[in-house]
N, C-alpha and C positions, 0 to 999 in steps of 0.2 A: 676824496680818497685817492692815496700814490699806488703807483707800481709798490711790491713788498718785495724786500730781497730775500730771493727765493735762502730757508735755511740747512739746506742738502750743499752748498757750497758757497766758497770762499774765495776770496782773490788773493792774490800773494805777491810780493814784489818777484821783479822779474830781472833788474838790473836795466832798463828801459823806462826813464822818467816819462810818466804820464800813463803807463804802459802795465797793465799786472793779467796775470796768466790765473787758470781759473784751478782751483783744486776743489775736485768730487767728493765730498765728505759722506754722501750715501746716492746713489741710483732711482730715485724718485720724482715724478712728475707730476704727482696727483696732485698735491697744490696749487699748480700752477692753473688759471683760469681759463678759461675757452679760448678765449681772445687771444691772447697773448701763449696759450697751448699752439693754437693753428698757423702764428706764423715761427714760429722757432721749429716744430714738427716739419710743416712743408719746404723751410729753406733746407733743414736739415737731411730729407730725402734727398733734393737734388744733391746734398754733397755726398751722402753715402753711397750715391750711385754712383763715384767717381773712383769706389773703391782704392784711397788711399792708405800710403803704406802708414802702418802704428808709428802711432806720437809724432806724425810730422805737425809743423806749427800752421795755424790759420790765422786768421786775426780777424775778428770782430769790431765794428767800430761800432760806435751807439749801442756796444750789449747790455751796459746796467753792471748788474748784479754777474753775467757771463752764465746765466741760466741756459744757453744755447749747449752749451761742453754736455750736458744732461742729454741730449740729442743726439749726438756726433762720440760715444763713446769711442776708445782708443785715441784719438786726435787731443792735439795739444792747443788749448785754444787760450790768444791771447786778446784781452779788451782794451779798449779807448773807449773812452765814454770820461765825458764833462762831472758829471757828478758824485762816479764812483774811484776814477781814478787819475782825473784833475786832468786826464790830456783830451783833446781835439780832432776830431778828423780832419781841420783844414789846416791841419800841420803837423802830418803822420811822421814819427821819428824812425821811419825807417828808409833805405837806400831804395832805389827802383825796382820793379820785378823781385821785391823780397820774399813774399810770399804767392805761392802755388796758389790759394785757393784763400779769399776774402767776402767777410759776408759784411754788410750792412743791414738791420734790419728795422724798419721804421724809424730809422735819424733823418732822412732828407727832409721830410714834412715838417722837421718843427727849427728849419734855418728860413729865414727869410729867402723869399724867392731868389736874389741875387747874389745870395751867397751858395746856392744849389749847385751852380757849375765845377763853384772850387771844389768843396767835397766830390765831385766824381771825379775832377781830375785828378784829385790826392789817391780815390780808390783805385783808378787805372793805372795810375804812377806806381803804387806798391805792387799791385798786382802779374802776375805772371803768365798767369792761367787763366783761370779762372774765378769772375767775379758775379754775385749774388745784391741785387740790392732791390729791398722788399718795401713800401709805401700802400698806405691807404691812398686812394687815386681820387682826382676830384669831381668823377661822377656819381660820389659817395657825398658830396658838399651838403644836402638839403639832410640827408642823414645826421649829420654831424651837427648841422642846426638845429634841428630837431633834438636834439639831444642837450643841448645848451639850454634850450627853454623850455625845460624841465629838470636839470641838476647843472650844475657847476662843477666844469673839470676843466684844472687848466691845460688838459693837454691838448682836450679838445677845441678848447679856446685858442689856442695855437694852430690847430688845424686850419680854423675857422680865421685869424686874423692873417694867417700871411698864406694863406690861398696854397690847399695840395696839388701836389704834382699832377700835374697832367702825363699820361702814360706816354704820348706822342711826343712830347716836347722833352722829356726825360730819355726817351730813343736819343733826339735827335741832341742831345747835349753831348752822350756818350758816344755817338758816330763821329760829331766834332772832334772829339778828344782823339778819339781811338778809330779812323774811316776803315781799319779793314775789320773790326769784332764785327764778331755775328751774334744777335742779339735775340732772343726768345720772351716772349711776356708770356705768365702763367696767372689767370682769375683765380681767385677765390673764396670763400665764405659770401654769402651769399647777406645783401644791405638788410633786407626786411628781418633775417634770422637774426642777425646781428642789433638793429636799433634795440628792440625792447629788450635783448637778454641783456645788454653794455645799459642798459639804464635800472634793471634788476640789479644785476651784481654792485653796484655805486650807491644805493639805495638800503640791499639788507644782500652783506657778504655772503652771509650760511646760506640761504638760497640762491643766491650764485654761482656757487662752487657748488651745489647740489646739481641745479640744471646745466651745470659744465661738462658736469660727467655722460648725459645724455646726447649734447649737442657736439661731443668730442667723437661720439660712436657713431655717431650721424653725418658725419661731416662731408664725407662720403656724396651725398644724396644730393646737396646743395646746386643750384642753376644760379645764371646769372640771374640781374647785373652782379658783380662781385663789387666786396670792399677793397680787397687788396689787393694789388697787381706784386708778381716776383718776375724781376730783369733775370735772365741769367747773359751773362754778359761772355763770350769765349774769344780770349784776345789773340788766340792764336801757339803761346806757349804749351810745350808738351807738361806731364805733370810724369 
């Protein structure tokens, strides 16, 4: 089973080859699964606490479908992502410090480890302000294996063949890039809560998306260790 493009929105060309901007076709989130609820909800707090002024533009890289815009109402949100809109985060078509406020969420883990550095230096490159970039961390590895030997997913399978990021070495990529950001990691969703519901839902959807709506009210409650780690990356520009 794929990510499904969420059907509450659409992408649109934008006049930015590789590049399309996200249009809200209804205000809805219930479909969206636990998993992929808790990182789009959590990156999205930290941006609404940045309280930005209406329709300025962000850019998302590795959004998909741009289901993150569902999040981040008023904000003009535009994607890269390889599969939905043919462009690349290691070759952002945009000029330096283009954008105030850039998220990545879960693309670093499925680039070979040696291509990891370029993507953060293309996101500090466009970046101005402030940047977001969200990864399942590789304290989560034995989880992730686990999960392979018992269903087949190739994303996980990409987790598992080119090794996730490590939280420490993902700092120190982006201090290289960037020596004066100040850089913040934030845990979350908790590995044990996470294995058996991500091998539920892959298994039999309807009760996946039944026990999403429980583990979404709950989320709250969750202790380490965490699956996800979220960078908030502050390069210094005002917004």
């Amino acid at each position: 089973m794929t990510i499904e493009a969420q059907k509450t929105i659409e992408l649109i060309e934008c006049g930015t080859g590789g590049v399309q901007e996200v249009r809200i076709l209804k205000q809805d989130t219930s479909s969206i699964e636990f998993d992929r609820f808790m990182r789009l909800k959590t990156v999205a707090e930290h941006v609404n606490k940045l309280n930005l002024e209406k329709n300025i533009a962000i850019l998302d890289v590795g959004g998909f479908d741009g289901a993150f815009a569902l999040f981040v109402p008023g904000l003009k949100v535009m994607v890269i992502d390889p599969q939905t809109t043919g462009g690349s985060g290691l070759n952002i078509p945009f000029p330096n410090k283009h954008f105030d406020v850039v998220v990545s969420i879960d693309a670093l883990e499925h680039l070979p480890r040696k291509d990891r550095p370029k993507l953060l230096q293309e996101l500090v490159r466009v970046t101005r302000s402030k940047l977001f970039v969200n990864f399942p961390e590789a304290g989560s590895m034995n989880a992730q294996k686990t999960v392979l030997s018992v269903i087949s997913n190739k994303f996980i399978q990409e987790h598992v063949d080119y090794d996730l990021p490590k939280q420490e070495e993902t700092v120190s990529f982006l201090k290289e890039i960037c020596p004066s950001a100040t850089i913040t990691a934030t845990g979350y969703v908790n590995i044990s809560t996470w294995l058996p519901w991500f091998i539920l839902f892959h298994t039999d959807k309807k009760r996946g998306l039944e026990s999403s709506e429980f583990l979404k009210e709950q989320a709250h409650a969750v202790n380490p260790p965490f699956l996800y780690y979220l960078l908030e990356c502050d390069l210094g520009g005002s917004i």
